[in-house]
Each structure stands twice: as C-alpha cells, then as structure tokens.
N, C-alpha and C positions, 0 to 999 in steps of 0.2 A: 412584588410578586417575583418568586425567583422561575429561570425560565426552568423547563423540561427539555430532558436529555432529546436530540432526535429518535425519531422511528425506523428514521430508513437512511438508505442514501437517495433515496430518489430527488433527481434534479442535479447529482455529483456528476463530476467528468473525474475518471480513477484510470491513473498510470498503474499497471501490473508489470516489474519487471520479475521475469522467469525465464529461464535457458531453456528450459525442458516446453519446447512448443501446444503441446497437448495437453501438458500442466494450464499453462497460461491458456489457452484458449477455453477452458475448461475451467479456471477463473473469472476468463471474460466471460464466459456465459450464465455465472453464477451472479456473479453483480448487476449484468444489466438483468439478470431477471426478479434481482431483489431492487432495483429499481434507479441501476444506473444510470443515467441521461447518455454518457457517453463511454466507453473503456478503451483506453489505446494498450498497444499490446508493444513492448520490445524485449528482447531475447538478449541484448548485450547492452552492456554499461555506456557507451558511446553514443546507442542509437537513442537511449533512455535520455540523457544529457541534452542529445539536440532538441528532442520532445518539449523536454520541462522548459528549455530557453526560447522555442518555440510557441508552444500555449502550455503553459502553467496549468496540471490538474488542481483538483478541489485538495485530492488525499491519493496515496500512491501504497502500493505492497511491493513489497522490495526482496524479492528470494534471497536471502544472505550470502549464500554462495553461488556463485556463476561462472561455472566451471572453470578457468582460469583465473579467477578474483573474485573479491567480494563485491558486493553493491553499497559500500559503504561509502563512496565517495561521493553516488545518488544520495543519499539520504544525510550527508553533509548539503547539495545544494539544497536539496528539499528544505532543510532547516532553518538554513539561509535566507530564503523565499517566506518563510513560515507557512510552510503548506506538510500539513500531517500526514504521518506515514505507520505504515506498520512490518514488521519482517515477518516471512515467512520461511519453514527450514524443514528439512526432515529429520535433522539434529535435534529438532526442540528437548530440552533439558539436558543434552550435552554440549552445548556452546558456551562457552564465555565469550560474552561480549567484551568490547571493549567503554572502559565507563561512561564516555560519554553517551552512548546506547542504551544504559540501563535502564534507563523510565521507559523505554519501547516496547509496545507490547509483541509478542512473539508470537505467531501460530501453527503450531505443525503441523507439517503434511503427514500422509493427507488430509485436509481438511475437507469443512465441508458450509456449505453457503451459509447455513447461521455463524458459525464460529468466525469467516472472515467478512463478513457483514457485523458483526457484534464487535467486531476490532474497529475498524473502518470507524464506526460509530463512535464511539469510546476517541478513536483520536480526531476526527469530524469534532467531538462535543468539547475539548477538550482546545481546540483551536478557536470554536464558540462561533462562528460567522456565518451565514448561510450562501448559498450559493449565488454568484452573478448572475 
C-alpha cells in the first residue's frame, strides 16, 4: 500500500526566513493557520543559523535574497540536517539558481497560503517522515 501525499502541515514546526518583517509575519500567519503547530520567524541568516542548531524545524522557507546575501548557506545546513526547504523570491522566473538548488521548489512573491502550503507539502512529502 503506497502511502499518500500529506494534507497539511499540521503538527510541522516551519522556520520562515524573510528580511521584509511584514512579509514573514504575514507568512507566519498563513502557515499556522493552514495548520502549523509552530512558525519561528528570523529576519537574518545568523539568527536563522542559531534557530536550526538550536531546535531543528520540520521544513523551513528561505527568502533567496536577504538584503545583504542570500539564504543559501541556510539552506546548505538545512540539507545537511535533512530537513526540507523551500525558496521564496520576488524574482520568481528571473533567478538562476545555482545547481545544486535546482530540484528546489521556488515560490513567488507575493504569494498566497495554498501556494506556500502546497510547497511546504511537496518538500514535507518528499522528506516522507512525519512529525516528532
């Protein structure tokens, strides 16, 4: 019996890293209302860093750019860890990644609660483990 994809994230604990505060808060509130258990919020690559070494999320969204840098070296430890991620840009379809990111799924801003709930999911289902 093969399993089925998840329905949700509920029961996920989801890192959002975004610079743009009202973006990410405004993320945060879309996940926990699609049925996040927990959302931690950081605004720069460093404080994001302490987070994950800290309590490890389920699945993380990763703003590609962050004002002074990318979030790419997030999304190196994420990988690291094996804990699924997804970018978010307002660049969507003018960024080239770099290749080791290609299989990432990408979500443009603005988006909107299915679309990065439907990501989330997709890399959740894709990691295949359920929550602690």
């Amino acid at each position: 019996m093969s399993s089925l994809p998840k329905a949700s994230i509920k029961g996920f604990a989801v890192l959002v890293v975004e610079d743009e505060i009202l973006i990410a808060l405004d993320a945060q509130a879309m996940l926990e209302e699609a049925g996040a258990e927990h959302v931690e919020v950081a605004t720069k690559a460093v404080d994001a860093l302490r987070l994950i070494s800290k309590k490890p999320p389920h699945a993380a969204v990763l703003d590609i750019n962050l004002g002074s840098g990318t979030s790419f070296a997030i999304a190196d430890e994420l990988a690291a860890r094996g804990i699924p991620y997804i970018f978010a840009t307002g660049y969507a379809g003018q960024i080239d990644l770099p290749p080791q990111y290609i299989h990432v799924t990408v979500v443009g801003k603005p988006y909107t609660a299915d679309l990065l709930t439907a990501g989330l999911i997709a890399a959740l289902d894709q990691r295949g483990d359920p929550p602690e």
